[in-house]
C-alpha positions, 0 to 999 in steps of 0.5 A: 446756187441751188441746182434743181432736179429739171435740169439733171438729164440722166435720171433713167433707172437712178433711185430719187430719194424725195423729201416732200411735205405731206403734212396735211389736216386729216379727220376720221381717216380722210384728207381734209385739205389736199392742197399741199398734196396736189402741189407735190404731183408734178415733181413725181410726175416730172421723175416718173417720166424721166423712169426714175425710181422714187422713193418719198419721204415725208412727215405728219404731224397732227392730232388725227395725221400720225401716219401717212396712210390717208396721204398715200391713199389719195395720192394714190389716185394719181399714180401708182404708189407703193407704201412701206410702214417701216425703215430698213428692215428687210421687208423695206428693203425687198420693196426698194430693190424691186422697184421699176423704172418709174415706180414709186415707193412712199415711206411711213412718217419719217418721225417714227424715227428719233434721228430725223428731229434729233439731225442724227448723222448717222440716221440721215447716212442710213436714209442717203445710202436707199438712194443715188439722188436727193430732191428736196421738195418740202420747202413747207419744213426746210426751216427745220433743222431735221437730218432728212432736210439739211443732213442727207444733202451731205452725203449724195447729189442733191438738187431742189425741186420745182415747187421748191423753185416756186416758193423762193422765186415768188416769195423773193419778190418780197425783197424788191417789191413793187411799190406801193407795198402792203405787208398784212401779218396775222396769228399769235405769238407776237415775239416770234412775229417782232422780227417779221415786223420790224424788217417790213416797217422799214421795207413796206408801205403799210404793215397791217398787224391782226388777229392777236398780233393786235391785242399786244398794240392795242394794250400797248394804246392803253385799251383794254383788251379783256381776256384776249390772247396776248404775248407776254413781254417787252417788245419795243411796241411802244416805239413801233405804235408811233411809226405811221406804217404800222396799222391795226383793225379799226374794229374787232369782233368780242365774244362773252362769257355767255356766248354773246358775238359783238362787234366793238371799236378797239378802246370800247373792249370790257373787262370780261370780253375776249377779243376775237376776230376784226370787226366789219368796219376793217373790211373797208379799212382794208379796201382802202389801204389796198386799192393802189397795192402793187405787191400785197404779202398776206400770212395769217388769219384775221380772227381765231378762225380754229374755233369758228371765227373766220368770216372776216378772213374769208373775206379779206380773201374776196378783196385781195382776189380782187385787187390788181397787185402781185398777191403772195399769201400763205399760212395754214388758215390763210390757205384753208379760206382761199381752198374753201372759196376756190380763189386760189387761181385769182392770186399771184402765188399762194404758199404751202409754207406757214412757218418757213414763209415767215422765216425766209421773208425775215432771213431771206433764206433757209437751212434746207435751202443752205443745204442745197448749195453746198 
């Protein structure tokens, strides 16, 4: 049983060590996409009140996002927010001891460190002894086994934070959802996603398989899928294309060499074209298969939405802001098209987590989560 940090009264003065994802996309310096950012401001909101002193940590994982700068710059425009560029020297250490009741301090990209991705023991005692409290707020990368997640809790008190609380009650719904149950899973990498597949077959309604998830059934119907993105190998789809459930686009967006974009059903895909994104005609399919949803789960886009193939994502965003049912989303792309058309606030519960979603739907819990309630 996890506890989490809202219910522990005496924080006055105590030093939080708060693990939080501030991994989010940045171009030339500047924060892109600031939902995760803005999703971690109560939790320090909430310690800065109660006159806790904390200290964040955090990872940045991206092409332009090796340092945490950008990140503590924007959220410095919400509270006052210190920033030390390095771990356990000296210069660190001074900033920790002068800290006031109510003050925060936010450490570079805790990566710089080999013990973090490596689950060194001693590295993660090292990060537990800055402090006298851990929170773990980052349920965005509790699926990793990395010392700051699943190694410090060891050490000293531990609690799980509210946005933590948030993301297991809401995605749990998953695992006792009202009926009917549409399940609509998108990306690559469709070994990964087999387990994903298989437990909603037996559990949803309908699973929709898209983007180049669906290049696998469709080569599997015997199609011809061009030189579109599949995942190589045997994953019993053969068996899984005869259960009624499982559901792919009825049609699909197909690009040429030349550049040329045309929409094309499934079995009418040539040899020289790449297959990437749904067709208009899926819109309406999915419309159909969601008129009379109760819970929808969402993760992943329906196209290559990296090299500018999102419109059918976008508006597969537009049908489910409007549906009637509990909709749970995530995914990083999936977030970014909710974000750009400002419908977050019409969905029931939209997730920081993309990978750490998939994998506590298919486990129904996590190794930072295990963590917690030792």
């Amino acid at each position: 049983m996890i506890k989490y940090i809202d219910e522990e009264k005496d924080l006055e003065g105590k030093i939080v060590l708060l693990r939080l994802d501030l991994n989010v996309p940045v171009i030339n310096g500047q924060v892109t996409d600031t939902y995760r950012l803005d999703k971690v401001i109560d939790t320090v909101d909430f310690l800065r009140e109660q006159k806790a002193k904390t200290i964040i940590i955090s990872h940045c994982e991206g092409e332009d996002s090796k340092t945490l700068v950008p990140m503590w710059q924007y959220l410095n425009g919400f509270f006052p927010l210190e920033f030390s560029p390095d771990f356990f020297t000296t210069e660190s250490i001074a900033k920790i001891t002068k800290m006031e009741n109510g003050s925060v301090l936010l450490f570079e990209n805790i990566r710089i460190n080999p013990g973090e991705k490596e689950n060194d023991k001693e590295f993660a005692k090292k990060l537990s002894q800055m402090a006298d409290i851990y929170v773990n707020d980052a349920f965005a990368v509790s699926h990793r086994k990395h010392a700051s997640i699943v190694s410090v809790p060891e050490f000293i008190p531990h609690f799980g934070g509210s946005l933590l609380r948030g993301e297991i009650e809401n995605i749990s719904k998953a695992f006792n959802p009202k009926k009917p149950f549409v399940f609509i899973l998108g990306g690559a990498k469709f070994d990964t996603k087999l387990p994903l597949i298989e437990k909603y077959l037996e559990r949803a309604d309908r699973v929709f398989v898209c983007g180049a998830l669906a290049n696998n059934v469709y080569k599997e119907m015997g199609f011809e899928v061009g030189k579109s993105l599949i995942s190589e190998g045997e994953f019993g789809i053969k068996e899984k294309i005869k259960n009624p459930k499982l559901v792919v686009p009825v049609d699909v967006t197909v690009i040429r060499e030349n550049g040329d974009v045309s929409f094309k059903k499934p079995e009418e895909v040539e040899k020289d074209e790449i297959i990437v994104d749904a067709g208009l005609q899926t819109i309406n399919q999915l419309k159909e298969i969601l008129k009379d949803a109760q819970t929808v789960v969402w993760n992943g886009p329906l196209g290559n939405y990296e090299v500018g193939f999102g419109d059918k994502t976008e508006q597969l965003v537009e049908v489910m802001a409007e549906v009637s049912a509990d909709t749970i989303v995530g995914g990083g792309d999936t977030i970014v098209s909710i974000n750009k058309l400002g419908l977050g606030d019409k969905f029931t519960f939209v997730s920081t987590g993309g990978g750490a979603m998939l994998d506590f739907l298919v486990n129904e819990t996590l190794p930072g989560i295990e963590a917690l309630e030792k």
